[in-house]
PAVO-898069 format. One line per field, with one value per residue: residue in one letter; x negated, y negated, z negated of N, C-alpha, C in turn; residue number from 0. Coordinates in steps of 0.1 Angstrom, whole numbers, plus 5000, padded with zeros to 4 digits. Atoms other than C-alpha are relative to their C-alpha. Layout:
rest c(A ...)
n.east c(X ...)
n.north c(Y ...)
n.up c(Z ...)
ca.east c(X ...)
ca.north c(Y ...)
ca.up c(Z ...)
c.east c(X ...)
c.north c(Y ...)
c.up c(Z ...)
nr c(NUM ...)
END
This chain:
rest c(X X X X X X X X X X X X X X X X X X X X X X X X X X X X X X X X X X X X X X X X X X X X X X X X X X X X X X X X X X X X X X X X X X X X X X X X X X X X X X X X X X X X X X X X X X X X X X X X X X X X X X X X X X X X X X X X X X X X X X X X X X X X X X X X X X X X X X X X X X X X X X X X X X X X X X X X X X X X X X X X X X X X X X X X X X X X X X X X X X X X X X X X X X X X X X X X X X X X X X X X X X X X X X X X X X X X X X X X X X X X X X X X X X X X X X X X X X X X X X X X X X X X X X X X X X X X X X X X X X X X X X X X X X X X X X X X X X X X X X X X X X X X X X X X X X X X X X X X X X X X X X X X X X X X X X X X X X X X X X X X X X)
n.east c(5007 4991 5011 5013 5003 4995 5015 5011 4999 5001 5014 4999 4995 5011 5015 5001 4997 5010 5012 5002 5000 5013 5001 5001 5011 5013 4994 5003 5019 5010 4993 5004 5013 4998 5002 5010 5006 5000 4999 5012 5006 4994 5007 5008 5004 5004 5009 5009 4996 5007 5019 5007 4996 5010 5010 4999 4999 5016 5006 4994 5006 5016 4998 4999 5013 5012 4995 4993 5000 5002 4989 5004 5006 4987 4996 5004 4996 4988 5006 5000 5015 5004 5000 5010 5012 5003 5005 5008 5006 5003 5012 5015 5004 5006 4995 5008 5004 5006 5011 5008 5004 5010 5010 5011 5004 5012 5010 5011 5009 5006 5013 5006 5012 5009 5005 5008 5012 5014 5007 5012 5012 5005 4994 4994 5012 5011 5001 5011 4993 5005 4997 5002 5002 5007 5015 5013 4999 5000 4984 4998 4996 4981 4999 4998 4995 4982 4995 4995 5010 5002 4988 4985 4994 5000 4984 5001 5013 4992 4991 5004 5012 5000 5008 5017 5006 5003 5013 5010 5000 5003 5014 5014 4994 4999 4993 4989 4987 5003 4986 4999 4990 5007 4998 4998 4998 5010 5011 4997 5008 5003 5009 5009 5004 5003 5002 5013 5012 5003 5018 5009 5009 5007 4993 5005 5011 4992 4988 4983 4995 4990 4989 4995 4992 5007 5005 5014 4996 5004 5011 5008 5007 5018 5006 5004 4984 4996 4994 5012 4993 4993 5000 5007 4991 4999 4990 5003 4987 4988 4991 5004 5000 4985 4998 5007 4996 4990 5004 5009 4993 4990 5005 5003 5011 5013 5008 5000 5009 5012 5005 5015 4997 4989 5007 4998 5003 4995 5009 4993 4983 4992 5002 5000 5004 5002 5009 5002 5007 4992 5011 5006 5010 4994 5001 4983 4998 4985 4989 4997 4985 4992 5006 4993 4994 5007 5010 4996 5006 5015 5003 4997 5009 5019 5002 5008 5016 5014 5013 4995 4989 4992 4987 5000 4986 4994 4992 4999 5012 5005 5011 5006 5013 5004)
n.north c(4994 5008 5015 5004 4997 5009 5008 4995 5002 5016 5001 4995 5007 5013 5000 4996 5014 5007 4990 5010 5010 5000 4997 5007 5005 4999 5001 5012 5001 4998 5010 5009 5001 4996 5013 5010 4997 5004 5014 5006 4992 5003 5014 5000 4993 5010 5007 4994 5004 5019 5001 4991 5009 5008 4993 4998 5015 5009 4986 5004 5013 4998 4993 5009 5015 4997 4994 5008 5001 4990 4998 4998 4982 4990 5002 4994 4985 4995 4994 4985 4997 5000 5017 5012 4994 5012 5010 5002 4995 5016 5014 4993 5005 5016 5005 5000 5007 5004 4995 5006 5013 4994 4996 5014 5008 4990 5002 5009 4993 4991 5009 5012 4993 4995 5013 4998 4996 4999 5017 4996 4989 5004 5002 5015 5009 4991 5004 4996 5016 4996 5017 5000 5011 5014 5002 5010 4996 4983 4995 5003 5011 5002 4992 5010 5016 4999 5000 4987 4990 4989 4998 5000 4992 5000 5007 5017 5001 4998 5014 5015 5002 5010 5005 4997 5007 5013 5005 4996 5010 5014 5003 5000 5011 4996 4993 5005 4991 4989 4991 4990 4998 4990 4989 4990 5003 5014 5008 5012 5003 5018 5005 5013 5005 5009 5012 5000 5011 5005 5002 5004 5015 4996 5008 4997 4995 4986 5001 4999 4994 5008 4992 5008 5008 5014 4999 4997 4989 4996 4990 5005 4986 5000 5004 4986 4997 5007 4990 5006 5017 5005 5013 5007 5010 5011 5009 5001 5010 4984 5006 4999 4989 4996 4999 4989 4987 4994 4999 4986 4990 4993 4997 4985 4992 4998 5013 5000 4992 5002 5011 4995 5012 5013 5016 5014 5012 5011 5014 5010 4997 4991 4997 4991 4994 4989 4992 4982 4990 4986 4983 5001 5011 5009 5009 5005 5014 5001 5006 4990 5004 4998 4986 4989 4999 5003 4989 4990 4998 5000 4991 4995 5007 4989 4987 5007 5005 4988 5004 5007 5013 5009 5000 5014 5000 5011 5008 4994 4985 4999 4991 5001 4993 5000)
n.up c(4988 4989 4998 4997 4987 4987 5001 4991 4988 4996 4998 4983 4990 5001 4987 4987 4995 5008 4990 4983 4993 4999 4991 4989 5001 4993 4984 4993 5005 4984 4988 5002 4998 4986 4990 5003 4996 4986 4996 4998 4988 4985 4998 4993 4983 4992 5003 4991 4992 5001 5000 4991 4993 4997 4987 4985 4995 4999 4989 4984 4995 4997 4989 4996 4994 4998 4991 4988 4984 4999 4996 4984 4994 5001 4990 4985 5000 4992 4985 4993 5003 4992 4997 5011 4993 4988 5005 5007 4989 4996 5003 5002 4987 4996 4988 4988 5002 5015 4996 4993 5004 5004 4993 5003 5018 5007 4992 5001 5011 4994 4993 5011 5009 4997 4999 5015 4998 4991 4998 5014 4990 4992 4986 4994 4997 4994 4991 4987 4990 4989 5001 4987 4993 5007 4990 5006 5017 5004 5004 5013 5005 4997 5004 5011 4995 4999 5015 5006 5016 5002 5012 4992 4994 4989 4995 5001 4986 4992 4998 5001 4986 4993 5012 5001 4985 4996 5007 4992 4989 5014 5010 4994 4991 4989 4998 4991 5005 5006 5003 5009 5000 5006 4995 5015 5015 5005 4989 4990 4989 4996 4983 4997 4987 5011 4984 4994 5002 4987 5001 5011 5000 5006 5006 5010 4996 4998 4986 5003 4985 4999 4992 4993 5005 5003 5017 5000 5012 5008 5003 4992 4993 4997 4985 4996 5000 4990 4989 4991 4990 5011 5000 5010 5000 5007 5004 5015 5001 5001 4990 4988 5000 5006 4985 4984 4997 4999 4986 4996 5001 4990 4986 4999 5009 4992 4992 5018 5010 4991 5003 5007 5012 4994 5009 4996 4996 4998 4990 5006 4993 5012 5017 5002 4992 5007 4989 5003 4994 4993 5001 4986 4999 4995 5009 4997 5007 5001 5013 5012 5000 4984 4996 4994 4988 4995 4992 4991 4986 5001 4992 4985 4999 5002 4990 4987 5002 4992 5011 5007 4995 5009 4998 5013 5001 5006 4990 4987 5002 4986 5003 4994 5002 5013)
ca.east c(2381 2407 2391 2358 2362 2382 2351 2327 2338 2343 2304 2300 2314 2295 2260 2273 2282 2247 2223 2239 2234 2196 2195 2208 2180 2153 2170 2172 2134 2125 2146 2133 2095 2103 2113 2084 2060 2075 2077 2037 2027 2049 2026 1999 2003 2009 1979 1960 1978 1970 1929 1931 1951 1926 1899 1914 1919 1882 1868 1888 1878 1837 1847 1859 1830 1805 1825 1840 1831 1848 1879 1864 1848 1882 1893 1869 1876 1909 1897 1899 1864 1863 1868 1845 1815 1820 1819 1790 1771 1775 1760 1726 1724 1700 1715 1691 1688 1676 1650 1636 1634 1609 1588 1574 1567 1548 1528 1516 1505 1490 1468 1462 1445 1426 1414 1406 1383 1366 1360 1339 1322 1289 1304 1322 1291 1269 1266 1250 1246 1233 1222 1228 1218 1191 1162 1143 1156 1149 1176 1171 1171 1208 1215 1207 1220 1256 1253 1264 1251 1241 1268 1300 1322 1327 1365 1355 1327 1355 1382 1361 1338 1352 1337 1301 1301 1306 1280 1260 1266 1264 1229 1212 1215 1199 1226 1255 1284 1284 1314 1318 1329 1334 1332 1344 1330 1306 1289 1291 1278 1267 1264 1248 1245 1218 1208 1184 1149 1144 1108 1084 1079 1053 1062 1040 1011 1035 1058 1093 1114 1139 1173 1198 1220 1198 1190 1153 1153 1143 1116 1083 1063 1029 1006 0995 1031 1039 1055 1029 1048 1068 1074 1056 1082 1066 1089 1087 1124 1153 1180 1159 1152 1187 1196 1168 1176 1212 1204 1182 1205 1230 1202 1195 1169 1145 1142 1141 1112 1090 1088 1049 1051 1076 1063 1081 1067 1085 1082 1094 1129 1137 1131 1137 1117 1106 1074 1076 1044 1056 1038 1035 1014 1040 1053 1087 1095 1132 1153 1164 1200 1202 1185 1214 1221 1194 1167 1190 1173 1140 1143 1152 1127 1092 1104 1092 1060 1028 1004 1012 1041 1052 1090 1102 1140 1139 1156 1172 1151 1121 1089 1054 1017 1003)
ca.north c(8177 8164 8128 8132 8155 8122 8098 8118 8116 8078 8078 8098 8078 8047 8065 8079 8039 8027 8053 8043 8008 8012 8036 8008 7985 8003 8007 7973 7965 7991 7974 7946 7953 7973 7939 7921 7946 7945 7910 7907 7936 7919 7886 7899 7919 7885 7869 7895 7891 7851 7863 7889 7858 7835 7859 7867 7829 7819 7855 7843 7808 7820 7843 7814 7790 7816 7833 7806 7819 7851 7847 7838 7876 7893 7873 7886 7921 7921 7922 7948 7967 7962 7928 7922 7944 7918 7893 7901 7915 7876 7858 7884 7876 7850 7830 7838 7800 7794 7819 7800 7765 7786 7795 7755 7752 7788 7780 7750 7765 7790 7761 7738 7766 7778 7740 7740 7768 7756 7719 7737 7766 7749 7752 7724 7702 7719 7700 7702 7664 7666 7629 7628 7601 7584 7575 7548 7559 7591 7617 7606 7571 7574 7596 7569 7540 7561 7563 7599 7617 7647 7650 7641 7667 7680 7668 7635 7634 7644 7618 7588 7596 7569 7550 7564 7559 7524 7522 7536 7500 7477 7488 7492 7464 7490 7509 7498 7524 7551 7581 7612 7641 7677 7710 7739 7749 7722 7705 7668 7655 7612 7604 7569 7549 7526 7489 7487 7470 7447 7438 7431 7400 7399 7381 7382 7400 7431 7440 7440 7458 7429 7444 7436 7423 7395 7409 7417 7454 7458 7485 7474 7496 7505 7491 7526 7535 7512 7523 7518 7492 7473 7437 7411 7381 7348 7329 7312 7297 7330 7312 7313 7347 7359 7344 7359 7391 7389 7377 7405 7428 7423 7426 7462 7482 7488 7449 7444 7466 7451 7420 7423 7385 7359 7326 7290 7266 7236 7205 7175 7186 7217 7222 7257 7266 7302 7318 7357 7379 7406 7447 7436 7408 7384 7352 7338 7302 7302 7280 7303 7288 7299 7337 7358 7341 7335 7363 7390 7379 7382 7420 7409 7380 7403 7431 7406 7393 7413 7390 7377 7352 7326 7326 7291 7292 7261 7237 7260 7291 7291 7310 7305 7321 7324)
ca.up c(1812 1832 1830 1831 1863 1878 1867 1885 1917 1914 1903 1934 1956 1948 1954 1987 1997 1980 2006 2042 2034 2026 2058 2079 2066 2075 2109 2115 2101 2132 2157 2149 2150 2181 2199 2183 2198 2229 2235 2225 2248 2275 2266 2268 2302 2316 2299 2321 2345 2346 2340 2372 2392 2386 2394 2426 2434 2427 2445 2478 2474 2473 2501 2516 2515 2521 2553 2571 2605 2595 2607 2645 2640 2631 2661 2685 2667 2683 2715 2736 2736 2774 2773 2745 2761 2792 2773 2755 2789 2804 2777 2774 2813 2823 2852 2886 2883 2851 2862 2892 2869 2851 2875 2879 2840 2839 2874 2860 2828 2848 2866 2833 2818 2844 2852 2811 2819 2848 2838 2799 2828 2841 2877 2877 2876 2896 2929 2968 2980 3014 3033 3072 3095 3078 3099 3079 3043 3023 3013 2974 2979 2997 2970 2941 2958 2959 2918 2918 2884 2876 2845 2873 2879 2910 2910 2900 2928 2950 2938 2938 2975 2988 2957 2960 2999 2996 2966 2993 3017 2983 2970 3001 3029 3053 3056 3085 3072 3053 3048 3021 3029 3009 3016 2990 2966 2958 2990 2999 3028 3029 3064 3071 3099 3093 3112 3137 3130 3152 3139 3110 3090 3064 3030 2997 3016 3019 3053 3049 3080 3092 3103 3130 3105 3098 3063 3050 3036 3005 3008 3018 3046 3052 3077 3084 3086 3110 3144 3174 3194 3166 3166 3142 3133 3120 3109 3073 3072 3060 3080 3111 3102 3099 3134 3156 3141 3146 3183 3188 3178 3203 3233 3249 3227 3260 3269 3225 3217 3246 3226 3208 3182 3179 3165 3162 3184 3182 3214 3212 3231 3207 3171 3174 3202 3199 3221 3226 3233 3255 3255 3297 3294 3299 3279 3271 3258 3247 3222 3193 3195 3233 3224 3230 3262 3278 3275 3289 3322 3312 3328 3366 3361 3348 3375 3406 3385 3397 3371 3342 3340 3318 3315 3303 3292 3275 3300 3326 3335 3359 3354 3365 3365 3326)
c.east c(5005 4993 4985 4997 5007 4992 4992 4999 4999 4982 4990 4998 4992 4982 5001 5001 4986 4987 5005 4995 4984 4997 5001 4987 4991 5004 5002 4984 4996 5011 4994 4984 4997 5000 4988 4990 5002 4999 4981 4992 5008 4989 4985 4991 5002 4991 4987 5005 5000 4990 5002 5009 4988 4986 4999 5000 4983 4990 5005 4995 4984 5001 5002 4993 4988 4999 5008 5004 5012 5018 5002 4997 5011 5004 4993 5002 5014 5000 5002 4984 4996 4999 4988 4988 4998 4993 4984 4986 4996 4996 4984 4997 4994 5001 4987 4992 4994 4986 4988 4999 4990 4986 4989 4990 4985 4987 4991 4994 4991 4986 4995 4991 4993 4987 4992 4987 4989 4990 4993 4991 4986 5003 5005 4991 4984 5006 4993 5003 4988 5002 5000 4998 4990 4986 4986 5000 4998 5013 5005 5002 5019 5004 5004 5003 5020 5005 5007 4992 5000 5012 5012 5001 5001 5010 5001 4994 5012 5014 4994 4986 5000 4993 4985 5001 5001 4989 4987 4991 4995 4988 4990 5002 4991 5006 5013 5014 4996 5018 4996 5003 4994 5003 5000 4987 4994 4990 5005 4988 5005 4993 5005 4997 4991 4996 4988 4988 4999 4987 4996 5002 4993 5005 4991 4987 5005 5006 5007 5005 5016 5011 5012 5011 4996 4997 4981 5004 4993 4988 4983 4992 4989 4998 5001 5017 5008 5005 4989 5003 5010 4998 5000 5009 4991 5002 4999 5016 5012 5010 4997 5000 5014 5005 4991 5001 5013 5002 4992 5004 5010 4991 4999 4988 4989 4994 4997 4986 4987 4996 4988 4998 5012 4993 5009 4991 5007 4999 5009 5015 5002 4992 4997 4995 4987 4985 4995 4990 5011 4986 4996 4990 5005 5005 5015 5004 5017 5003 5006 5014 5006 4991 5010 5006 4994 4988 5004 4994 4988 4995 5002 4987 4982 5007 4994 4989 4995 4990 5006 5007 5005 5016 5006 5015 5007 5012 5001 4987 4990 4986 4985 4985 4990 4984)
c.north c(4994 4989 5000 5009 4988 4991 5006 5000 4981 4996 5004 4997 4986 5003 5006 4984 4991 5006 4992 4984 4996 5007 4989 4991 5001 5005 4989 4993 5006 4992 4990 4998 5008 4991 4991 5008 5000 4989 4995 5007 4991 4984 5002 5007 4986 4990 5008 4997 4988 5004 5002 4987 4992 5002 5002 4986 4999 5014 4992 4989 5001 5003 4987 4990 5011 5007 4991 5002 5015 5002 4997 5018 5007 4994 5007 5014 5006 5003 5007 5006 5000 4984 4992 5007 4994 4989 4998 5006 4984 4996 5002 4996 4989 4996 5000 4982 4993 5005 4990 4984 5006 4997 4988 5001 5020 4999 4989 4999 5008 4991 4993 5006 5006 4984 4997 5007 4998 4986 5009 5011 4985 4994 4984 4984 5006 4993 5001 4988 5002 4984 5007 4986 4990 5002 4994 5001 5013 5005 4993 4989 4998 5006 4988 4987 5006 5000 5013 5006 5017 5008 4997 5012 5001 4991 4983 4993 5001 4984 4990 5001 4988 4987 4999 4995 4980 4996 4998 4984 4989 4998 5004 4994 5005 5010 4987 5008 5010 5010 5013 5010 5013 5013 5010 5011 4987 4986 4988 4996 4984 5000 4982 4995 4985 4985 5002 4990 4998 4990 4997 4988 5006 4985 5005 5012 5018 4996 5005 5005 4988 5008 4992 4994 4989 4996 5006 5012 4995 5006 4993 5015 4997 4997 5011 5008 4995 5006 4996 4987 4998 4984 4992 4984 4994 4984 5001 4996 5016 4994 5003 5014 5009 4998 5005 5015 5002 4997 5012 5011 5000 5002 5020 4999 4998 4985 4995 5004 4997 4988 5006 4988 4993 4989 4990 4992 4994 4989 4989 5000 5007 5001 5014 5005 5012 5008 5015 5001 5013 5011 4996 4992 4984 4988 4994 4990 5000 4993 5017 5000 5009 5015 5007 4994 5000 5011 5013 4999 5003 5011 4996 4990 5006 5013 4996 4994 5010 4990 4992 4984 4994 4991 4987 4998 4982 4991 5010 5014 5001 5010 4994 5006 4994 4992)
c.up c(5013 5005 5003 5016 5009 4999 5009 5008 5002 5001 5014 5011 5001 5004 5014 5008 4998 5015 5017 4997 4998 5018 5013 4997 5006 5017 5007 4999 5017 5014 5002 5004 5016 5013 5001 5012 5014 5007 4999 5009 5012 5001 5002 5014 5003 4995 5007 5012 5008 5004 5012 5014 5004 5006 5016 5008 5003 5012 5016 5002 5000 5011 5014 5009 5005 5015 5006 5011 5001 5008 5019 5004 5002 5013 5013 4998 5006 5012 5006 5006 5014 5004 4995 5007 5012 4999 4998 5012 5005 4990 4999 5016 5001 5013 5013 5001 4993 5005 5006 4989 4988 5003 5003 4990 5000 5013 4998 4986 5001 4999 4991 4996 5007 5009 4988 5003 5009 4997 4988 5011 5005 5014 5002 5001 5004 5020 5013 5002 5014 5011 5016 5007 4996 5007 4987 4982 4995 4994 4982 5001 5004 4991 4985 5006 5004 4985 4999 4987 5001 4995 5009 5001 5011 5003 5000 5014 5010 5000 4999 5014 5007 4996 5001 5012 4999 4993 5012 5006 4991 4996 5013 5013 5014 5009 5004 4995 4994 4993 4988 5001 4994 5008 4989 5003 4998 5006 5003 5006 5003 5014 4999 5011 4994 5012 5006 4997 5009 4997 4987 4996 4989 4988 4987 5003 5001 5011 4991 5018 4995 5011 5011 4994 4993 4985 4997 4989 4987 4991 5002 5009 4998 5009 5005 5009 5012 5014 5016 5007 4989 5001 4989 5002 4989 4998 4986 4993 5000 5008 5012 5006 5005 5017 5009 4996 5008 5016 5008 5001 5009 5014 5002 4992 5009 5003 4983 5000 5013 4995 4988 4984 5009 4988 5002 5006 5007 5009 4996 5005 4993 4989 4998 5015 4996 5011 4995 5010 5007 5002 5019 5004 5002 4990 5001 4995 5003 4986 4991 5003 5012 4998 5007 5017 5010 5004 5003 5011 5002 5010 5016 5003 5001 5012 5013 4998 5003 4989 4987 5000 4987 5006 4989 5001 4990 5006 5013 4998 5013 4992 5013 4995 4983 5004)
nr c(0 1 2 3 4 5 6 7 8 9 10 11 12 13 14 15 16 17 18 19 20 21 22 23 24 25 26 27 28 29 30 31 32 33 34 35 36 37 38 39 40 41 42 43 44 45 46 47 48 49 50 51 52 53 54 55 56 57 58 59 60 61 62 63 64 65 66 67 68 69 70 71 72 73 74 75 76 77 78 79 80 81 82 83 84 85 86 87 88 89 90 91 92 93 94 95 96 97 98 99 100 101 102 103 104 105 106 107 108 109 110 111 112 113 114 115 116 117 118 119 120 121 122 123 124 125 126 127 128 129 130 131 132 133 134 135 136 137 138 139 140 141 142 143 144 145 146 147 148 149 150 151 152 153 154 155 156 157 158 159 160 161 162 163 164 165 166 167 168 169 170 171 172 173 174 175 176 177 178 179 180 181 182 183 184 185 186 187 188 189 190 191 192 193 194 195 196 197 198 199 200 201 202 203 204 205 206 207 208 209 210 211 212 213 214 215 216 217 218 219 220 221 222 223 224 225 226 227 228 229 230 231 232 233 234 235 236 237 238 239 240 241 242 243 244 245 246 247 248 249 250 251 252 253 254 255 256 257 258 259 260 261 262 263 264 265 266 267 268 269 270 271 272 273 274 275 276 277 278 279 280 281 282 283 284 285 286 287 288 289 290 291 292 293 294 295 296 297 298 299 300 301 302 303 304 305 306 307 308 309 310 311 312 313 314 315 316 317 318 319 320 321)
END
């Protein structure tokens, strides 16, 4: 008994030595999985950690490109709110000066478009021409010899008068001057000064009125028409023509319009010797060359005749009973 109670304890003893050393085992096992776990939880908080980095990087860098200016705004948000309400007062302000360089650009938008409307209105070609001074011409012919139209504008009619008045001088060679002038809204007024006839010739079985510019109008007159005392020029040669008008034209009108014919007869001393009928009964033999100098005297000469007198200017000047 003895023995087998001192066995038993030895058996004993060996499984109390056999249990702690399993116990530590599985105590080192969890130790062990304990660090593992921690160490992959600690890897993957910083593998988030990484993601929510890189997110925030790329977020700031959009922010970045799409807000550039934004760090001028935060700037002016510092401000002080009386400063910045100043500010922002002067730039809504439009400088007094600015204003007035306006005012050109809208006054002459004003005028374009009310010019637009008047040149498409009728009005602006709607005309009054009105002829002054014309003795021997009618109002229509000065009228078409200035080339105004119907279709001109007034404004045109107005900038180019000086244009039509001379057409006036160009197309009609019995007109001496001629002016334009207007009057608002629509009236021009062609005044004409025209040359003086200083007598008839007769040319193609028609009269022609010969002027003191030593031109032959144009028109032809009527016998009927004719003026009662009027002077009958025949002469066949335009040259000759041309100088006894333009001689004729510088004498006075009252000792002019007493002449009745003028004929060439030529002697054997002048070529151009000229014999005027006179309305008194009187007779005048003058060189053509020597007119303007010569029959100015004619009046002091026929005022002491009493019967008809032949006035001979050829050679010197004497006179003697017709």
């Amino acid at each position: 008994m003895t023995e087998k109670n001192d066995k038993e304890p030895t058996v004993h003893d060996q499984t109390d030595i056999k249990v702690p050393s399993k116990v530590a085992s599985k105590e080192e096992k969890s130790a062990f999985f304990e660090q593992w776990k921690a160490k992959h939880q600690a890897y993957l908080a910083s593998q988030e950690q990484e993601i929510s980095n890189s997110e925030v990087v790329s977020e700031t860098q959009e922010k970045k490109k799409l807000f550039q200016g934004i760090k001028k705004t935060r700037n002016l948000a510092t401000v002080p709110d009386s400063v910045s309400e100043k500010k922002f007062t002067v730039e809504l302000t439009i400088p007094r000066s600015v204003l007035w360089k306006t005012v050109p650009i809208l006054l002459t938008s004003i005028l374009l478009a009310a010019l637009s409307l008047y040149f498409i209105s009728p009005t602006s070609k709607a005309k009054v021409l009105v002829v002054e001074g014309n003795n021997q011409l009618t109002s229509e012919q000065v009228i078409k010899d200035s080339l105004i139209s119907e279709k001109d504008y007034v404004l045109t009619t107005l900038l180019n008068a000086s244009a039509y008045a001379k057409n006036v001088r160009k197309n009609n060679p019995s007109v001496e001057s001629s002016e334009m002038s207007y009057q608002f809204p629509n009236k021009f007024t062609i005044r004409i000064k025209e040359y003086d006839i200083i007598g008839y010739i007769q040319q193609n079985n028609q009269v022609y009125p010969v002027l003191s510019s030593g031109e032959i109008g144009r028109e032809a007159v009527e016998t009927a028409s004719l003026p009662e005392n009027h002077t009958t020029i025949h002469l066949s040669d335009r040259e000759q023509v041309k100088k006894l008008a333009i001689a004729l034209g510088s004498i006075d009108v009252a000792v002019r319009e007493k002449i009745k014919t003028i004929n060439l007869t030529p002697s054997q001393v002048t070529a151009d010797l000229l014999t005027l009928n006179m309305t008194d009964g009187n007779t005048v033999l003058v060189p053509l060359s020597e007119m303007s100098e010569k029959f100015p005297y004619y009046e002091k000469i026929a005022a002491v005749a009493t019967i008809p007198t032949t006035i001979d200017m050829e050679v010197g000047i004497y006179s003697y009973a017709s």
